[in-house]
N, C-alpha and C positions, 0 to 999 in steps of 0.2 A: 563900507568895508566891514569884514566877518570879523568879531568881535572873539579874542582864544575860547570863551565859555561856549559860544555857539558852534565854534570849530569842531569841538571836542564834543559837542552831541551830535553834530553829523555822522564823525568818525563813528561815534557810540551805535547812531540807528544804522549808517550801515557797515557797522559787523555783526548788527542783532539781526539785519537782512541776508547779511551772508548766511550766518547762524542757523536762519530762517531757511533756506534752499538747503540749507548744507540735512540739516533735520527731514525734508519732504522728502529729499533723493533716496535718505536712508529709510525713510516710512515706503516712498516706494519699492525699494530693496526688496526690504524684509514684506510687504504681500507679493509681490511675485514669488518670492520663496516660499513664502506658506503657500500658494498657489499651486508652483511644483509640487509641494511633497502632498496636498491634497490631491493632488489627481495621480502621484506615485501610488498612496494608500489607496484608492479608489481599483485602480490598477490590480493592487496584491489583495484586495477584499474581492475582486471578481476572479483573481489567480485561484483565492485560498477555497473560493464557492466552487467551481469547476473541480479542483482536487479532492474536497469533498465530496462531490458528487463520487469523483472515480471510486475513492476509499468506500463509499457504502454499495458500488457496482462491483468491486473486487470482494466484498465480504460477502455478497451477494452468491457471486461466483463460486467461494472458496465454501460455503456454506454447501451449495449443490454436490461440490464436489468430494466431500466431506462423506456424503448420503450416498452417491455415487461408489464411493471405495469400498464406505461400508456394506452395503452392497452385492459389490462385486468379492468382496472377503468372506460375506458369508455365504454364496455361489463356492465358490474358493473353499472353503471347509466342509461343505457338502461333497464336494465332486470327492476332495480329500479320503473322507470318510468314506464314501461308495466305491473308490478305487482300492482303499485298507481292504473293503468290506470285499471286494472281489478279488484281491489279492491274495485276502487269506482262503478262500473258497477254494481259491484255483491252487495254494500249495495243498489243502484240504485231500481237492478229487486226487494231485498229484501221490501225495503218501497212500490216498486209498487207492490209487488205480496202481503202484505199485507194490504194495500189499499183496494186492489179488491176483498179481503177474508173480510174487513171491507164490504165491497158496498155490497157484494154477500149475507152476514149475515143478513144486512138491507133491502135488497128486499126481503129474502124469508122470513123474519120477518111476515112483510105485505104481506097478499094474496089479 
């Protein structure tokens, strides 16, 4: 017959057995969870590589197109200027060509 001191060490090992499973469940808990979120982070490090990529293909882009405007703006103020330049030309012959339709009317005015 089990003697109360021996009772009470059964008891004792197993709830240090229980103890024991209760501890390994939660050990294995927590590496599946780190497990997840290692391979979440792995996930947003190959996200964050990709979007990088993009941001230095857009800067790329915006870089060209930058040179591009520039460009086209100094095109753009050339034409500007040549159109001024012909524009005043053309009020230019306009005052002298009727100038000389004034002068012309006034001599043959007078014979």
């Amino acid at each position: 017959m089990a003697t109360p001191t021996m009772d009470s060490i059964k008891k004792k090992m197993q709830a240090m057995k229980l103890e024991k499973e209760n501890a390994i469940d939660r050990a294995d808990q927590m590496e599946q969870k780190t497990k997840d979120l290692e391979d979440k982070l792995k996930l947003a490090e190959e996200e964050n590589t990709g979007l990088m990529k993009r941001i230095s293909q857009l800067d790329t882009d915006l870089d060209k197109a930058q040179e591009t405007l520039a460009e086209v703006n100094g095109k753009l103020e050339a034409a500007n200027k040549t159109s001024a330049d012909v524009s005043s030309r053309e009020t230019l012959i306009f005052f002298k060509t009727n100038f000389i339709l004034k002068i012309e009317s006034v001599i043959t005015i007078k014979p």
